[in-house]
C-alpha positions as CSV (number, residue, x, y, z in Angstrom):
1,X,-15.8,-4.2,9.7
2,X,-12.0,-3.1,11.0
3,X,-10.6,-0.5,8.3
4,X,-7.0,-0.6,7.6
5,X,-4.6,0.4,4.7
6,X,-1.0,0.0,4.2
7,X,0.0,3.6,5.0
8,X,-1.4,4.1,8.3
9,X,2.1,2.8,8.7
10,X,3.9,3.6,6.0
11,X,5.6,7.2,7.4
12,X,8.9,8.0,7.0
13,X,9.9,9.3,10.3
14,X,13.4,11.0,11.8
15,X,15.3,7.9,13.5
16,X,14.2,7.9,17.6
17,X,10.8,9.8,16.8
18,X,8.6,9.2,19.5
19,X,5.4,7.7,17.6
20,X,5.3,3.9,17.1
21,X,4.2,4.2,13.5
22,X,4.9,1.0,12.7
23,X,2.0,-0.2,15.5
24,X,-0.5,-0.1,13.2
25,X,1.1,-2.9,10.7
26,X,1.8,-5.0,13.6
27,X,-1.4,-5.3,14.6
28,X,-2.6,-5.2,11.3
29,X,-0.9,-8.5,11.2
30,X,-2.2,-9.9,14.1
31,X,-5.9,-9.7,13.5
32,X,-5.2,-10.9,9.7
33,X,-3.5,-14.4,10.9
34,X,-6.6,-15.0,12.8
35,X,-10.0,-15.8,12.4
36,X,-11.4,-12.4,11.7
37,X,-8.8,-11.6,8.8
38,X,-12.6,-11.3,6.8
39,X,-13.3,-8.9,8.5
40,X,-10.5,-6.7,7.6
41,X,-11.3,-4.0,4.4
42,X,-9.6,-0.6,2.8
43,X,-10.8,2.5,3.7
44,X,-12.1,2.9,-0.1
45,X,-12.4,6.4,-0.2
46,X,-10.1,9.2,1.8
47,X,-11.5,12.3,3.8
48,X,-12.5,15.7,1.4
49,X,-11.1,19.1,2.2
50,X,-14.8,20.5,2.2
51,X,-15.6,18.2,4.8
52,X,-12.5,18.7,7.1
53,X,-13.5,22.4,6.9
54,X,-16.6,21.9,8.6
55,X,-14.2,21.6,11.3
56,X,-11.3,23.4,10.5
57,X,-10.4,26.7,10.1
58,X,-10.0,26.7,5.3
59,X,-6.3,28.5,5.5
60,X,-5.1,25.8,8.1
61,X,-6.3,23.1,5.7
62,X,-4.8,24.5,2.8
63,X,-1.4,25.1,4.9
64,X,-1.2,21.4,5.4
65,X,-2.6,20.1,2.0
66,X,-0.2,22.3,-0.1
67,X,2.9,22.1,2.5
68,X,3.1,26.0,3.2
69,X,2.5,25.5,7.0
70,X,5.2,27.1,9.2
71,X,7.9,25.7,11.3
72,X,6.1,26.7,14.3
73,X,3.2,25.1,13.2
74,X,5.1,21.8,12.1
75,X,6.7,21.4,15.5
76,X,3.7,21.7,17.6
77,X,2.1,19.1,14.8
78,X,4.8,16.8,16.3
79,X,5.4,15.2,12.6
80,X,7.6,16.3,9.6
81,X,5.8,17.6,6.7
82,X,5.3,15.6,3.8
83,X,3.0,14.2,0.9
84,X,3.0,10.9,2.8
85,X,1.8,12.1,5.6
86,X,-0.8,14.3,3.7
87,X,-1.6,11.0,1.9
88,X,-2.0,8.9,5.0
89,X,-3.9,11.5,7.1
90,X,-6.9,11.8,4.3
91,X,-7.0,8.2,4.2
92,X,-7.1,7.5,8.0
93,X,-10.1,9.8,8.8
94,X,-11.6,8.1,5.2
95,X,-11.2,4.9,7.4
96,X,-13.0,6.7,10.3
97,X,-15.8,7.6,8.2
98,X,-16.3,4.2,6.9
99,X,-15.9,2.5,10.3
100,X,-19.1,4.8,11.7
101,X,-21.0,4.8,8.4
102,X,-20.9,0.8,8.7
103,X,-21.4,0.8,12.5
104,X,-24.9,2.9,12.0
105,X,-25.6,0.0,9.3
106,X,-24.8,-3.1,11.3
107,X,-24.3,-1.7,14.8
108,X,-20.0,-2.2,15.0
109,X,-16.9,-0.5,12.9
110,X,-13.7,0.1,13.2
111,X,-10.9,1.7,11.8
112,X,-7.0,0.5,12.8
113,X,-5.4,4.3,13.2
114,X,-7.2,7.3,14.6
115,X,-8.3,8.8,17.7
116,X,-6.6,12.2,16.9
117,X,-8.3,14.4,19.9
118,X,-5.4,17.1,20.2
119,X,-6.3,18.5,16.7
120,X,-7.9,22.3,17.4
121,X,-9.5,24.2,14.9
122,X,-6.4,25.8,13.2
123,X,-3.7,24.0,14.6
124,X,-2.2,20.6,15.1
125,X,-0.8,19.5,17.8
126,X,0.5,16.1,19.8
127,X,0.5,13.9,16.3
128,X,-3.1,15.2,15.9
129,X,-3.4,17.1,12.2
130,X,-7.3,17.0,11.6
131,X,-9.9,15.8,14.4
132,X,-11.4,12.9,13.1
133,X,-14.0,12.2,15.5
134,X,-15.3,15.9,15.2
135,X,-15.0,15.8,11.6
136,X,-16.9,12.6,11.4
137,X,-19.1,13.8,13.8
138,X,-20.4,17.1,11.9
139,X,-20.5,14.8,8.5
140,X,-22.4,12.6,9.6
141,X,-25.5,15.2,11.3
142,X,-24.8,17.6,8.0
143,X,-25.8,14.7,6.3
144,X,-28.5,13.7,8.1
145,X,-27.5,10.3,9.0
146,X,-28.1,11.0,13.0
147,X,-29.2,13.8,15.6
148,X,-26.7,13.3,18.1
149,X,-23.3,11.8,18.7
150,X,-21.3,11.0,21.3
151,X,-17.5,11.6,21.5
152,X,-17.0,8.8,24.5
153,X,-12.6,9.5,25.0
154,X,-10.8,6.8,26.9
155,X,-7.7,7.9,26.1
156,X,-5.0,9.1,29.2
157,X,-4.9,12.3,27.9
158,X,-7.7,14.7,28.0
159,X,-9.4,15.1,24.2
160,X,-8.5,19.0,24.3
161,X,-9.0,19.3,20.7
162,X,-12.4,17.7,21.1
163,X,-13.7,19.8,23.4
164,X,-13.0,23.2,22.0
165,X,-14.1,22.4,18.2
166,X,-17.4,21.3,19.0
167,X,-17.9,23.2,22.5
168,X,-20.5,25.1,20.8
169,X,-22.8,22.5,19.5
170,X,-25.5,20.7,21.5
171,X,-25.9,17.8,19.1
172,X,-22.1,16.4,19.8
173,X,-21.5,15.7,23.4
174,X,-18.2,14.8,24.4
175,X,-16.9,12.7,27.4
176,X,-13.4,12.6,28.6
177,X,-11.8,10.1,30.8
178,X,-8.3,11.4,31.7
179,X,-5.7,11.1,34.0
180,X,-5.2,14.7,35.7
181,X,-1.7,15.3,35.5
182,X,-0.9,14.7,32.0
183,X,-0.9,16.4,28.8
184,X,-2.5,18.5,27.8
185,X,-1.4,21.1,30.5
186,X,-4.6,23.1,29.7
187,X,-7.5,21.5,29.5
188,X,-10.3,22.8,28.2
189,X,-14.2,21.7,29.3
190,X,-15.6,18.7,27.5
191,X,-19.4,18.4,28.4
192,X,-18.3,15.7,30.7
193,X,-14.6,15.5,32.4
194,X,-13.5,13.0,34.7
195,X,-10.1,13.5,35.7
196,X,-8.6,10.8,37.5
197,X,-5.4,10.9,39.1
198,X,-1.7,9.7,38.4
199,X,-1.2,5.6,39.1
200,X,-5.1,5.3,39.0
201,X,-6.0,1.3,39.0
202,X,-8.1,-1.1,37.7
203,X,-11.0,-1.2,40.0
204,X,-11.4,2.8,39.7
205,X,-10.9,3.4,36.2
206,X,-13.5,0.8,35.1
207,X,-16.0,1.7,37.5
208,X,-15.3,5.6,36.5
209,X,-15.7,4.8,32.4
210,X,-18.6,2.5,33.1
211,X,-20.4,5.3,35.7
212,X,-19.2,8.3,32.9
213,X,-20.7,6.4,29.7
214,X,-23.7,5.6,31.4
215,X,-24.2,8.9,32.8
216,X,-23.7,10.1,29.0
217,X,-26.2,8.1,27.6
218,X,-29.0,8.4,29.9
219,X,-28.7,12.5,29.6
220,X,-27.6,13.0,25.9
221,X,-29.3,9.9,24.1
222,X,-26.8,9.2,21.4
223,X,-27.7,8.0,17.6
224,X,-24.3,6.7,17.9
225,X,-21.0,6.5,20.0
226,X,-17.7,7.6,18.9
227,X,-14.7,5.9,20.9
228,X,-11.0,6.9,21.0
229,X,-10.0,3.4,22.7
230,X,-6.9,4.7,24.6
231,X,-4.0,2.0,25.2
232,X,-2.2,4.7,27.0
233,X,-3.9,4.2,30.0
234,X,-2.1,0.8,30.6
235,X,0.5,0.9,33.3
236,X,3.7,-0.2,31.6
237,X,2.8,3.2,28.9
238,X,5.9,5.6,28.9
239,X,3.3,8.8,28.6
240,X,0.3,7.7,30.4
241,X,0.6,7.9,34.4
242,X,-1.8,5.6,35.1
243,X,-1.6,1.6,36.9
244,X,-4.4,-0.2,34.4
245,X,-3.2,-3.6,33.8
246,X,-3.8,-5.5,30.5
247,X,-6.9,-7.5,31.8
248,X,-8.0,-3.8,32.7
249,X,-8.0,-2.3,29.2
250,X,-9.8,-5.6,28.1
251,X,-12.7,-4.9,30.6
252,X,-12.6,-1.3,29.7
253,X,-13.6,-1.9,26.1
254,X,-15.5,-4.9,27.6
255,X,-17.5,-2.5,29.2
256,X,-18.4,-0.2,26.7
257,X,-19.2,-2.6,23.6
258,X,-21.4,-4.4,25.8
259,X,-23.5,-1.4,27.0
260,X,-23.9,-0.3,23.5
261,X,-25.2,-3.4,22.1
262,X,-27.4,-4.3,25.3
263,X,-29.2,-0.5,24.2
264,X,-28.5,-0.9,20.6
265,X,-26.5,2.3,20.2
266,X,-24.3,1.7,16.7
267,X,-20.6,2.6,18.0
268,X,-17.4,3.0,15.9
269,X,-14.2,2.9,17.5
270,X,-10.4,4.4,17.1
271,X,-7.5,3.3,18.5
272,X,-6.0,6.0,20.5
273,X,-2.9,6.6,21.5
274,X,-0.1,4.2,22.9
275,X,3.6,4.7,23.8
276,X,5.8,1.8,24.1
277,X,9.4,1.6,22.6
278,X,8.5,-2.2,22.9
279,X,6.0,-2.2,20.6
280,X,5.0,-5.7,20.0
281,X,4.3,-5.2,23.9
282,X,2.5,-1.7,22.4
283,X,0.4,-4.1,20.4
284,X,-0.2,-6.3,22.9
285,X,-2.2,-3.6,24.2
286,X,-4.2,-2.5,21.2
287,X,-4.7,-5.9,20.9
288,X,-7.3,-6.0,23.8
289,X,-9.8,-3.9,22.2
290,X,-10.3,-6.7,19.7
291,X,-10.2,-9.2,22.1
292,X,-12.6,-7.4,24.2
293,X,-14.9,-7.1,21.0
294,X,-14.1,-10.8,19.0
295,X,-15.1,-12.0,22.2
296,X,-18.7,-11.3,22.5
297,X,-20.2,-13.5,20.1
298,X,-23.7,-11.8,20.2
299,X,-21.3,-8.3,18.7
300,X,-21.5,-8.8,15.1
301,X,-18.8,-6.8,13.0
């Protein structure tokens, strides 16, 4: 099942600010004038305050809930302040939820926003508010639906946020696929790193996200897989630094939803990041991941 709602992009935004919120419609549009519209259904319930504080420090989730967060804080967030983005950030990580509580049920979700790595305990930053993989990621073991998850980041930029919220746990293992020279400038140890460097190409980056996620299956044994589906790592991407064609991102996502239903390891996917002023070309992109997935016909979502 793909999870989308209305306001994922529905954000009223400062004219020439940098995030393509309007991605999410346009590709919302996309899959729903094609065969797999059906598959297509609202997040029906939005993310609770006692479950983002299983991740998040209680007077930073307050701050943003009730709009007392400073200016500081706002700035580093990367988003003006306001009920509709409060609104649309519960939903989105309620459509996260979803996507992995159906993908341990029938082995595939999705949700059409997400993938917000730079999120830290008490502080925003890089159009990240709350982590959602972490946060679904603690929900899910608290309530005993698995053991063990697996954070699997394909996104250019290194999942700082990730790694330092859940560096303490041994039953969420993340895995980071990066380009070196990129935000963040610090980054923090995931379990597994693999830094790659700037104009990085096809034949390297898959073979580097194919050797990382099976080296974090084999040692880790995931109940399920988490994946921030990155379409910053293509080459025409205005912050990415890398040289990954199209056809690359397609065999990328190829890769991994293959390997997880050849071992039957339920996987849920986010999209990631992307930076394109063209952003039909930005969907384009995006686009892929579904491509990659809609056309396996033995992946059922």
């Amino acid at each position: 099942m793909l999870y989308y709602h209305p306001i994922y992009s529905e954000l009223n935004l400062p004219e020439k600010h940098r995030f393509p919120i309007s991605k999410y419609k346009k590709l919302y549009q996309r899959i729903n004038a094609s065969k797999f519209a059906k598959f297509i259904k609202e997040p029906e319930q939005k993310i609770t305050a006692d479950a983002l504080q299983l991740c998040h420090d209680s007077n930073y989730v307050d701050a943003f809930l009730n709009g007392t967060l400073s200016e500081k804080a706002i700035k580093k967030m990367g988003f003006p302040w306001s009920e509709q983005l409060v609104e649309r950030t519960l939903i989105s990580l309620g459509g996260g939820l979803a996507a992995a509580k159906y993908a341990l049920e029938y082995g595939f979700g999705a949700n059409l926003s997400g993938g917000y790595h730079h999120a830290h305990r008490d502080f925003g930053s890089g159009f990240c508010i709350f982590n959602d993989w972490a946060v679904i990621a603690v929900t899910l073991i608290a309530h005993q639906r698995v053991e063990r998850v697996l954070i699997f980041d394909c996104d250019v930029h290194q999942g700082d946020g990730t790694a330092t919220i859940v560096a303490d746990r041994d039953d969420i293992i993340t895995c980071s696929i990066h380009c070196e020279s990129n935000f963040p400038r610090v980054k923090p140890q995931s379990d597994l790193d693999f830094a790659l460097p700037v104009n990085t190409q096809d034949a390297q980056y898959v073979a580097t996200v194919r050797e990382a996620l099976q080296l974090a299956v084999r040692l880790y044994q995931p109940d399920i897989i988490l994946y921030n589906a990155g379409a910053d790592v293509y080459q025409g991407d205005e912050l990415g630094h890398f040289s990954v064609s199209k056809q690359g991102v397609r065999a990328r996502d190829s890769i991994v939803f293959e390997y997880a239903h050849h071992l039957n390891i339920p996987l849920a996917f986010a999209l990631g990041g992307g930076y394109q002023r063209d952003v039909d070309h930005l969907v384009d992109i995006h686009q892929q991941t579904f491509l990659a997935l809609f056309d396996n016909p033995a992946i059922m979502i």
